[in-house]
C-alpha positions as CSV (number, residue, x, y, z in Angstrom):
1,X,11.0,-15.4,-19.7
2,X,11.8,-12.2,-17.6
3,X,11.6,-11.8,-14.0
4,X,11.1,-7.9,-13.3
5,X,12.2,-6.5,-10.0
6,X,11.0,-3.1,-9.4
7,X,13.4,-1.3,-7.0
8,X,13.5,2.4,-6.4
9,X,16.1,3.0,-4.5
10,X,18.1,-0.2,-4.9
11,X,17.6,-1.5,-1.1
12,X,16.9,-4.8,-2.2
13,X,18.5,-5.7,-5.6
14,X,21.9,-6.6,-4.0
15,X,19.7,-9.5,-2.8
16,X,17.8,-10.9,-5.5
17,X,20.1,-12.6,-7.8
18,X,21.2,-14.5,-5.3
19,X,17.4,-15.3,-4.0
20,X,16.4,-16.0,-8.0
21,X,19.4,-17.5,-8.7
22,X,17.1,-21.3,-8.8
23,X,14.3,-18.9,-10.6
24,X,16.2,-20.1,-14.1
25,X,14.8,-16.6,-15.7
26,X,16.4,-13.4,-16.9
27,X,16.2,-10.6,-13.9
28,X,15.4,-7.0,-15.8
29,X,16.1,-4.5,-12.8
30,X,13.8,-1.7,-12.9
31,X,15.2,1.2,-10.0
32,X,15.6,4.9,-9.8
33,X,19.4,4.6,-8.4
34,X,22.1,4.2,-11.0
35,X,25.1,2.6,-10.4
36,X,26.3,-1.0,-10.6
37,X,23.6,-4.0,-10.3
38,X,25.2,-7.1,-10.3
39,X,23.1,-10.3,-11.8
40,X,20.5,-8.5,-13.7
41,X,20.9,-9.2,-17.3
42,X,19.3,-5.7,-17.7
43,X,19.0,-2.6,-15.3
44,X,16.6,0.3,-16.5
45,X,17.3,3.6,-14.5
46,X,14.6,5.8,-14.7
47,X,14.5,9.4,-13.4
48,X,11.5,10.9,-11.3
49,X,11.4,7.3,-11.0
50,X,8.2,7.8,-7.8
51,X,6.6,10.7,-10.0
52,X,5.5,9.4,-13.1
53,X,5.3,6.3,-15.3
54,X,8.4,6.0,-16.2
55,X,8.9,2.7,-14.6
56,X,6.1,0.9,-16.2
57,X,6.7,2.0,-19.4
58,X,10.5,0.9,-19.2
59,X,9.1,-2.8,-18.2
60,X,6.4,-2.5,-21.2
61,X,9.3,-1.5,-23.9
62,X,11.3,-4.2,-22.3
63,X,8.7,-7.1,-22.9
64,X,7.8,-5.7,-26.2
65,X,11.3,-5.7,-27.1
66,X,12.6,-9.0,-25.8
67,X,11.0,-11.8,-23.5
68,X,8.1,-12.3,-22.0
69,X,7.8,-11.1,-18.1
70,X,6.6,-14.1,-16.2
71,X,6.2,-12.4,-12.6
72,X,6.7,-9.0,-11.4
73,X,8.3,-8.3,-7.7
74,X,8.2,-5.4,-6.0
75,X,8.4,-5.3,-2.0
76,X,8.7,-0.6,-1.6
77,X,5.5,0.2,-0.9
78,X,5.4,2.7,-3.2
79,X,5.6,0.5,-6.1
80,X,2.8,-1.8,-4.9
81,X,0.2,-0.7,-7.0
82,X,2.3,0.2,-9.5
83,X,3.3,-4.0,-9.7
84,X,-0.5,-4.7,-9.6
85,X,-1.1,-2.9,-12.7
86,X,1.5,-4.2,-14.6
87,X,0.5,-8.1,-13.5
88,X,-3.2,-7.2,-14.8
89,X,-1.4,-5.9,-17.9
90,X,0.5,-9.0,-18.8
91,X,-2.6,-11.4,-17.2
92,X,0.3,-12.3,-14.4
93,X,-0.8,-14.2,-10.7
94,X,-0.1,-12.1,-7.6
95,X,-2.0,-9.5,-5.8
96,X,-4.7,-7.1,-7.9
97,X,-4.7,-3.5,-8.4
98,X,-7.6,-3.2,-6.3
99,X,-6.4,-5.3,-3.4
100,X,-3.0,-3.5,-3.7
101,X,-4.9,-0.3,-4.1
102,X,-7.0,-0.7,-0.7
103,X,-3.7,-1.5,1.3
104,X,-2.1,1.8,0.2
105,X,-5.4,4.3,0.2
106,X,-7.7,3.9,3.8
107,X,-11.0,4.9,1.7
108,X,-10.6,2.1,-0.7
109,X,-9.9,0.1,1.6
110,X,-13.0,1.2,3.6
111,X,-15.1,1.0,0.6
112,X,-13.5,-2.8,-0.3
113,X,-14.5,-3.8,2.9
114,X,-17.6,-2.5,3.0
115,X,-18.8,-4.3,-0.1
116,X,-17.7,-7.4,1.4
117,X,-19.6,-7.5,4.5
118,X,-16.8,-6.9,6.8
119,X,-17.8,-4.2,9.8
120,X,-15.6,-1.3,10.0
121,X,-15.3,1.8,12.5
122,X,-16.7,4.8,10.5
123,X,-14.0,6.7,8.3
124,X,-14.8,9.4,5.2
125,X,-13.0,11.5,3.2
126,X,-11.5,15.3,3.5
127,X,-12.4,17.4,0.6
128,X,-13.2,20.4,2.2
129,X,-13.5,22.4,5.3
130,X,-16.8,21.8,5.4
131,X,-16.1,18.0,6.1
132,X,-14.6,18.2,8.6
133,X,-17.2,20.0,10.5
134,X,-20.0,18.0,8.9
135,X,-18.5,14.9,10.3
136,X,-18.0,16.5,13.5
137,X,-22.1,17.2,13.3
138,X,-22.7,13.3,12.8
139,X,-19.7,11.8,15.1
140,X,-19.2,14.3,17.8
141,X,-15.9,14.9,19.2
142,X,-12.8,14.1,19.5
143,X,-12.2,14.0,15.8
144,X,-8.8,12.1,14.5
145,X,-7.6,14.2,10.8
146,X,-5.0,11.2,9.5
147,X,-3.5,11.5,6.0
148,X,-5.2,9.2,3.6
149,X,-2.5,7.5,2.5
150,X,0.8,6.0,2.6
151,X,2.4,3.0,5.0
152,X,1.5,4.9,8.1
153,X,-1.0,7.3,7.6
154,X,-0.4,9.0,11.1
155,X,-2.8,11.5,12.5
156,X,-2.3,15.0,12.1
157,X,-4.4,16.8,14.3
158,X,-7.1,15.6,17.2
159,X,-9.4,18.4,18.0
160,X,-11.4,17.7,21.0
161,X,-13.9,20.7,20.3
162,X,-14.8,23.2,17.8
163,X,-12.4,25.9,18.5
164,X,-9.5,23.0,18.5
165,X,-10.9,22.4,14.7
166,X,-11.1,26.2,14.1
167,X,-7.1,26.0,15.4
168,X,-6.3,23.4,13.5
169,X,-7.7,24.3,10.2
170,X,-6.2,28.3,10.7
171,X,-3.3,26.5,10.9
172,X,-2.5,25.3,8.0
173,X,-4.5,21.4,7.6
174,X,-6.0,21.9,4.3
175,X,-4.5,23.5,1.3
176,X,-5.2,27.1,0.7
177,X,-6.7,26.4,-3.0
178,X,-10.1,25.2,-2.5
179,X,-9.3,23.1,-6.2
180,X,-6.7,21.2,-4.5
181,X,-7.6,17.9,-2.7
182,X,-5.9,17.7,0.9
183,X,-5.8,13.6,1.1
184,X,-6.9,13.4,4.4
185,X,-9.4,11.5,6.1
186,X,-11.6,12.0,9.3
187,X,-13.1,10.0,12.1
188,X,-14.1,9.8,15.3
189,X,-11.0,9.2,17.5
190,X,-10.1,5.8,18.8
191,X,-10.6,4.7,22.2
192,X,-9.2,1.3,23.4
193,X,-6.6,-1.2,22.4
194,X,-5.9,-1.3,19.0
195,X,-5.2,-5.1,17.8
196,X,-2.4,-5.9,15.4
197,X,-2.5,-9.2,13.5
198,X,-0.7,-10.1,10.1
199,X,-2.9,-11.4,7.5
200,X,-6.2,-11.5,9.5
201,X,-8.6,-13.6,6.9
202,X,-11.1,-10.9,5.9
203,X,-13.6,-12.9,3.2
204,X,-14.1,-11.8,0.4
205,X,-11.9,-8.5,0.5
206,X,-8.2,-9.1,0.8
207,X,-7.0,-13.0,0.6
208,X,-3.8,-13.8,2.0
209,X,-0.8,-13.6,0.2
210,X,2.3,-14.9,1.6
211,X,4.6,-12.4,-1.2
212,X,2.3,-9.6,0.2
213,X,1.0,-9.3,3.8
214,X,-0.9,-7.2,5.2
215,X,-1.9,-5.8,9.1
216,X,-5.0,-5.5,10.0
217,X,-5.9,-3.2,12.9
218,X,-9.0,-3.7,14.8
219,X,-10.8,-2.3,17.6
220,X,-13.7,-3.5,20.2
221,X,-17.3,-2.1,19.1
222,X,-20.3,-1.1,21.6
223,X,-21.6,-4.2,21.5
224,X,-18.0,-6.1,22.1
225,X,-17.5,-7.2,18.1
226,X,-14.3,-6.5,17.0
227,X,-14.4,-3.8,13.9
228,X,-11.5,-2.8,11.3
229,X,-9.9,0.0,11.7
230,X,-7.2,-0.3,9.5
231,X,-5.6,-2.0,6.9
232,X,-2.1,-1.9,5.2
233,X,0.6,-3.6,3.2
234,X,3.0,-4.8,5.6
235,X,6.2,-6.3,4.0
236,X,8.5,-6.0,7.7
237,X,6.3,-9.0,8.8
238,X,8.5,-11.1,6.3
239,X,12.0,-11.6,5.4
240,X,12.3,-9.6,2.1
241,X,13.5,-13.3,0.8
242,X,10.5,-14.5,1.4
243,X,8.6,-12.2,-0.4
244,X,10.7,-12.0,-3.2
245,X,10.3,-15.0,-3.6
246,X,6.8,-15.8,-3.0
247,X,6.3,-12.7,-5.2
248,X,8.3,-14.6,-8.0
249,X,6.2,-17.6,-7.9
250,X,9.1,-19.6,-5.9
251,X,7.7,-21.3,-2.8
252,X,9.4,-20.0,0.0
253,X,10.4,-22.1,2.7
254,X,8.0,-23.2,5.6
255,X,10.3,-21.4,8.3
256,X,10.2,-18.1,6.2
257,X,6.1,-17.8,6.1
């Protein structure tokens, strides 16, 4: 059996023979940095390695070709839903496509959460210019414009009133070519303290997962109940041990959860 690491830039696969080294598997190193890998029986480089599929197929020719994969790790964010696809592909434990795909994109997430009961502050997607003022019709202002995706998803402009949005949209926010999607989102700007916890139980949406934590952010309604905001992958709430790890199907130690 094959343990696959997926590593783009090779920030963590100095570490994991030594983590796996009780794993008793074969460690296939998937990574977009060439060079030497020490204690992976096999290292695929693959070029463009965040821009196409390169790194999935080179961990599908690999099991085709030699042994089985018995658990895929993968701590980047980036690769995150890329590992979720490949553990639905090879019927593998470990966090979903859709689970993996709500703590990387804020509308899935929004959507996820919405199907499970779980109250949210309002959030919708940025198509078009005519979003954003649409939303401004419904909301009011201030407006927050954050980017839809991505560990961070920062905001990228606050307009407190119409001409602000005319500013900010002369400006450059939305791509000139009315065909091309902008990946931003819109909602009415927080007020108040934000919350931070790791791995906040939200039923029926995102269980924990001690190889893949998550934040959740959450902020204090009108009528005092505490709504989410936000959700994302978090993997600095753990040692990377840990996760690798937990990710492999290793328990990690009590003092590392």
């Amino acid at each position: 059996m094959t343990l696959v690491v997926l590593d783009p830039d090779g920030r963590y696969a100095a570490g994991c023979p030594g983590w796996l080294a009780d794993a008793g598997e074969e460690l296939h190193l998937v990574t977009g940095r060439a060079g030497v890998h020490p204690g992976f029986a096999r290292v695929s480089v693959v070029e463009r390695y965040e821009r196409g599929t390169g790194a999935e197929l080179a961990v599908l020719a690999a099991a085709a070709a030699r042994t089985p994969v018995r658990a895929v790790v993968a701590i980047a964010p980036g690769d995150q839903i890329r590992a979720a696809g490949l553990r639905e592909r090879f019927g593998l434990p470990g966090r979903s496509r859709e689970a993996a795909l709500a703590l990387a994109d804020s509308v899935a997430a929004h959507a996820l959460l919405a199907r499970a009961g779980i109250a949210t502050t309002p959030r919708a997607e940025v198509r078009r210019v005519a979003d954003l003022y649409w939303w401004a019709h419904q909301w009011g202002y201030p407006l927050a414009i954050r980017r839809r995706r991505g560990p961070d998803r920062p905001v990228i402009a606050e307009p407190g009133d119409e001409a602000a949005l005319r500013a900010a949209v002369a400006g450059g926010l939305l791509p000139a070519d009315p065909a091309v999607v902008p990946g931003l989102t819109v909602e009415p700007a927080v007020t108040g303290e934000v919350r931070r916890d790791v791995d906040l139980p939200l039923a029926g949406a995102l269980p924990a997962d001690p190889g893949h934590p998550y934040v959740v952010e959450t902020v204090r309604g009108p009528d005092g109940d505490r709504l989410v905001h936000a959700v994302r992958y978090a993997p600095e709430a753990r040692p990377a041990r840990a996760l690798v790890r937990a990710q492999a199907g290793i328990d990690p130690r009590p003092s590392e959860v």
